[in-house]
N, C-alpha and C positions, 0 to 999 in steps of 0.2 A: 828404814826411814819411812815414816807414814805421812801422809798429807794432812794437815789438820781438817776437824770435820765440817768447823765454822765457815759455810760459804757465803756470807752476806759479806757486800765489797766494800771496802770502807771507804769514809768519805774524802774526800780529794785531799781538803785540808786539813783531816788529821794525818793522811798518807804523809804529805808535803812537810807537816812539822816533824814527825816521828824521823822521817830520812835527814833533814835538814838535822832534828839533834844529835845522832849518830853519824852524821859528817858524811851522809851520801852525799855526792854532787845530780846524780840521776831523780829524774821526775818520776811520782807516781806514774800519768800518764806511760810515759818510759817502760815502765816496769808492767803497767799491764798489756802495754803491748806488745812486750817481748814475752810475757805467759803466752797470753794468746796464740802468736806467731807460732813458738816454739812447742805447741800442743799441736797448732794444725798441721806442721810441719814430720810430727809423728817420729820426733828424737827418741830413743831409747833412752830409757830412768831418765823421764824430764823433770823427775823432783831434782834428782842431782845435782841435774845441768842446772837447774834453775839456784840451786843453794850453791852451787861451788861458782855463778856468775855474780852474786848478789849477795852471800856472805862469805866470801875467801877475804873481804876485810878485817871484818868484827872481830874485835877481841871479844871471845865467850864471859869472860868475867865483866863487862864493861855490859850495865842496867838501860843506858839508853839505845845500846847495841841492839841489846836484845827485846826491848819494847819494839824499836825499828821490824826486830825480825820477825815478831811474831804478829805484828801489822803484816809484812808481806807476807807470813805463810796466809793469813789471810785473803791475802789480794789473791794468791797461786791460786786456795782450795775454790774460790768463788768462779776464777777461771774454768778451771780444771769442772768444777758442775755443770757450768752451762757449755763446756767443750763438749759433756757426756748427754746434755738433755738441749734437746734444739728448740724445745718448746719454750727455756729461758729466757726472755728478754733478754738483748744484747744492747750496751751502750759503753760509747768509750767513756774512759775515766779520764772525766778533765773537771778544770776546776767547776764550782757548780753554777754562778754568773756570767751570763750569756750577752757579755759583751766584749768589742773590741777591741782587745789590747794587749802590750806585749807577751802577759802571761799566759791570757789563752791561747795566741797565736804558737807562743813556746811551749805549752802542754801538747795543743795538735801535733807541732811538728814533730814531737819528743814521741810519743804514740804510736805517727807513722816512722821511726827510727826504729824504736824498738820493735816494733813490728816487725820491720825488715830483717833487723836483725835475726830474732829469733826465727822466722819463717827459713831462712839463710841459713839456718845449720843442719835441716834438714838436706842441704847440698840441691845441684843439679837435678835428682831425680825429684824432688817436691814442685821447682819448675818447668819439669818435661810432662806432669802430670795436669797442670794448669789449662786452661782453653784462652785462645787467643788474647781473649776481653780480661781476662784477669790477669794474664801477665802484662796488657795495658792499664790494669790497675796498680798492678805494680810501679809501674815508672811512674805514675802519678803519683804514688805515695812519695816515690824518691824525689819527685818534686817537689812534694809539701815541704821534705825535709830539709828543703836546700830555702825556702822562707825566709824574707828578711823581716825579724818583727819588730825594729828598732824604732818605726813610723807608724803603727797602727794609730787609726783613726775611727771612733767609737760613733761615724754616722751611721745614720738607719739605712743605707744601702749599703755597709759594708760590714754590719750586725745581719741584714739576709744573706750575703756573701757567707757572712762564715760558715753560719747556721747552713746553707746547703752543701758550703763542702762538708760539714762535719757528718749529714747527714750521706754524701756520696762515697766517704771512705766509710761508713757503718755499712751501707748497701753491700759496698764492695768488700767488705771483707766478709760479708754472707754470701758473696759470690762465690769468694776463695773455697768459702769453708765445702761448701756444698760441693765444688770442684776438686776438693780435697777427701771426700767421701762423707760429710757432714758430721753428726756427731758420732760418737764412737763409745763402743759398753764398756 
């Protein structure tokens, strides 16, 4: 199994329609954060892991299955380059309007989930390798994840609100990475 070579990551809501027609219940956001995680986390064959998390569904003969799948190989290869090149710009993948409300707040949360996730299967040793600050990043994400987004409220002090947590889990997870040996050949 190869990665595919197309690394440009595609856009939130073509992710979000492609999974929603192939009957995922998980958010793009979701999904890139569990690449990410599960890269910096330095799983063995994380193509695998990542295909056997994310298509142990899909029926292979079923067209929107596999539109769905080859959006995420997608999303993985785009990962997977800028795991390899630090020089990438790094951004989460949430929706692309920067306002407050349940679905952004449900993309963040979903992002720092998957994250965790896949960061998580690297086991124990991936956070005995961390430095204090970033396994305090961590509980923070599992904060984010615990988010009630039922009530979002779309003022302008709670639009700089997001906007700098979005920007404090991006920092931090260039903290992780870096603390995890940064990118990798």
């Amino acid at each position: 199994m190869h990665a595919p070579d197309d690394t440009a990551l595609p856009e939130y809501a073509d992710a979000a329609a492609a999974m929603q027609r192939s009957g995922l219940t998980q958010s793009p956001a979701e999904a890139h954060g569990f690449a990410l995680g599960l890269l910096l986390a330095g799983v063995s064959g994380p193509l695998a892991v990542w295909q056997r998390e994310w298509y142990s569904a899909f029926d292979p003969a079923d067209v929107l299955a596999g539109e769905c799948r080859a959006l995420l190989d997608r999303l993985f290869a785009s990962v997977l380059a800028g795991d390899r090149d630090a020089t990438m710009p790094f951004a989460l993948l949430l929706p692309s309007d920067i306002k407050v409300d349940s679905r952004r707040l449900s993309a963040l949360r979903d992002w720092c989930q998957g994250f965790l996730f896949g960061l998580g299967l690297g086991g124990e040793a991936v956070t005995a390798r961390l430095s204090v600050e970033a396994r305090g990043l961590l509980n923070d994400f599992a904060e984010i994840t615990r988010v009630d987004t039922s009530d979002a409220d779309n003022s302008p002090e709670n639009q700089s609100a997001l906007i700098e947590i979005e920007e404090y889990v991006r920092m931090g997870v260039m903290l992780i990475r870096d603390d995890l040996g940064g990118a990798r050949e």
